[in-house]
C-alpha positions, 0 to 999 in steps of 0.5 A: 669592579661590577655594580649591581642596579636591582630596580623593582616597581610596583605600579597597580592597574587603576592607580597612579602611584606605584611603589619601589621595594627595598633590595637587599645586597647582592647574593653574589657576584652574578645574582641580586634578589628582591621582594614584592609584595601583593596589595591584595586580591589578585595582582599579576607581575611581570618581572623582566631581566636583564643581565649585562654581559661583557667580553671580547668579540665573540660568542658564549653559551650564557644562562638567565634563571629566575624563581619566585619562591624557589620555584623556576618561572623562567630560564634561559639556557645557553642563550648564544649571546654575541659580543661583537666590536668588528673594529676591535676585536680585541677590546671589551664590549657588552650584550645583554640576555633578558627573561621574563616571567609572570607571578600570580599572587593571590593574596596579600603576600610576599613574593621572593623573585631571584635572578642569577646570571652566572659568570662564565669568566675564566680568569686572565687570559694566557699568552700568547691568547689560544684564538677559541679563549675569546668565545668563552671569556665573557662575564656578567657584569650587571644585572636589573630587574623591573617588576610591574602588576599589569593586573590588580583585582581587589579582594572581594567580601561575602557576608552571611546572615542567618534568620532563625535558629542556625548556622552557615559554614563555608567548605573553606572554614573561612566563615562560621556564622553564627560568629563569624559571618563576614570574610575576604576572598581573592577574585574568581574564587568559589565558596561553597556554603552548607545551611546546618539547622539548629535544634527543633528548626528546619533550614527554609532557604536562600535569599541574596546571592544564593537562592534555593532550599538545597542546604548547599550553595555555590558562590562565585566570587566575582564580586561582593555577595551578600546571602541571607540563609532562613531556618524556621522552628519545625513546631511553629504554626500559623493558627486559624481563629473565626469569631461566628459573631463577626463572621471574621477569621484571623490568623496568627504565627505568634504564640503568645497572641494565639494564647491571649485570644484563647484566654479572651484578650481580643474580645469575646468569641474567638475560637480556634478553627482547628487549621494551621500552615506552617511559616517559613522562607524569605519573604516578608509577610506585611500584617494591616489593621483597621480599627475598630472605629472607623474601621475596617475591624479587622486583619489583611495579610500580604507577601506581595511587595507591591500591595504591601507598598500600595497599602502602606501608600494608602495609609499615609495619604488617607487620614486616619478618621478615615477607613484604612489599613495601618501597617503593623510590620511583619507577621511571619515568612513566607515564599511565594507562587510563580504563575500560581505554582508554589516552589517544591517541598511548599504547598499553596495558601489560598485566600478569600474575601468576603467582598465587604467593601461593596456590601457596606460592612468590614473587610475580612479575609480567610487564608488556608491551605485546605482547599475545602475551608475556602470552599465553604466560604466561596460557597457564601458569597466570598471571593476567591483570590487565588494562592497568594503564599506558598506554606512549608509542607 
């Protein structure tokens, strides 16, 4: 009588512990069968075999398959596999033929692996035994197989976020955000993800782990990614006021307050300049105020993350009976200039100040895309400042 031993253990890269998997009965009395199952990400298996063939001394032609899924992952056809006792010829001995294959799987799937060694016994020997009987009386009596993952790569997650009004797909309608803006890919994957605005917006950019204003973005999934992608209302505006009294402009991207100083609600005086520039990018834009007492009485606008944060400093350390900038959160998005140069489809917003400080009277400071209105105030003793924001064309 033959026995089939079918052994399979797991053992994952990176981890102590491994896993032996259940094998069902024999298929036959020259095949055995068993399933692995990948934790996940990425795991490589290597399945060895080894099939324990008996007979007298002499040679065969002998044959080792495996599959994985029914598709062939190795073979070994008429391995000439010897079977030799020089003592005694004439009594069984054993030899083995082995195979091997490698399984990727790539997901948290089941793997069916199935070797087959078949018999090449051809019954009772007749008498008196025909001398060339011995090279072909030989029959697989065992089979193993042992499975090890020599490599484990977890899944990775990409999240998306979206700002404004629109949606992110992915090319694999895995993600679909808006609703569903998280998903697990297998390591080395390549998500392609396209920005689709919604009504009335315009896709602005990228931030996180896709950069650009392409509406299309390749992502490599080596690792977990994160991707922001901005939209911004094609009719929104950042609105300039002046009040002549004050000698101050101000700016605004909210709608609501442009309509509360147009009806009088910071006080008299306040016109519309008739200058706008539009929002939009994935910059923050920190708005300050002084006060009115102490002061200074007015606004300062920043996308430079370092004097977003000195002024923020400021304020905790400076008392606030004193002259300072009190951080109010984020006016609107922007992008921002490199050596002075704003990005493709952007324009530059210049800024001005009125050197307030240092003539004893409240800061003030003009932001505009039209290099003329910056002129004008350049012209009356204002300091130019450079491009320090760069507008959607």
């Amino acid at each position: 009588m033959r026995s089939i031993v079918f052994a399979v253990l797991l053992g994952i890269a990176g981890s102590a512990s491994s896993a032996v998997y259940p094998c069902p009965a024999a298929l036959s009395p020259s095949a055995i069968a068993c399933t692995l199952t990948s934790p996940g990400g990425t795991t490589t298996f290597v399945v060895n075999a080894s099939a324990q063939i008996t007979g007298f001394d002499g040679k065969a032609g002998v044959v080792l398959e495996m599959t994985a899924n029914n598709v062939p992952c190795n073979a070994n056809y008429d391995v000439p596999l010897v079977v030799s006792n020089a003592a005694h010829p004439d009594i069984r001995t054993t030899a083995s033929i082995n195979g091997t294959c490698t399984v990727d799987v790539t997901s948290r799937q089941p793997v069916s692996i199935v070797v087959v060694a078949p018999s090449f016994d051809i019954g009772p020997l007749p008498a008196p035994e025909p001398p060339d009987f011995k090279d072909w009386h030989v029959h697989a009596i065992s089979t193993t197989l042992a499975a090890n993952s020599v490599a484990f790569l977890p899944d990775t997650f990409l999240s998306v976020a979206t700002v404004g009004n629109g949606t992110v797909f992915s090319s694999d309608s895995g993600i679909g955000c808006g609703s569903d803006c998280t998903e697990s890919y297998s390591p080395g994957t390549t998500v392609t993800l396209t920005a689709i605005p919604g009504p009335g917006a315009t896709f602005v950019g990228w931030s996180g782990d896709c950069a650009g204003t392409a509406p299309t973005c390749a992502i490599g999934m080596s690792q977990t990614r994160n991707v922001t992608a901005h939209f911004s209302a094609d009719d929104s505006r950042v609105v300039e006021f002046h009040n002549a009294t004050l000698d101050h402009y101000f700016v605004t991207a909210d709608p609501n307050e442009a309509a509360l100083i147009d009806n009088g609600g910071a006080g008299p005086g306040w016109v519309r300049t008739g200058l706008s520039f539009k929002p939009g990018g994935f910059v923050p834009v920190c708005r300050f105020y002084g006060s009115v007492v102490p002061g200074p009485n007015s606004h300062f606008y920043t996308a430079a993350a370092e004097e977003c944060n000195a002024l923020k400093t400021l304020q905790a350390l400076v008392p606030a009976s004193s002259p300072r900038w009190n951080y109010e959160g984020t006016a609107f998005a922007t992008n921002l200039p490199v050596n002075g140069v704003c990005p493709t489809l952007s324009v530059p917003v210049y800024r001005a100040y009125n050197n307030g400080f240092a003539l004893g009277k409240d800061s003030n400071h003009r932001y505009a895309i039209d290099p003329n209105a910056i002129q004008q105030v350049i012209a009356r003793g204002w300091k130019f400042e450079g491009v320090v924001m760069c507008a959607r064309e």
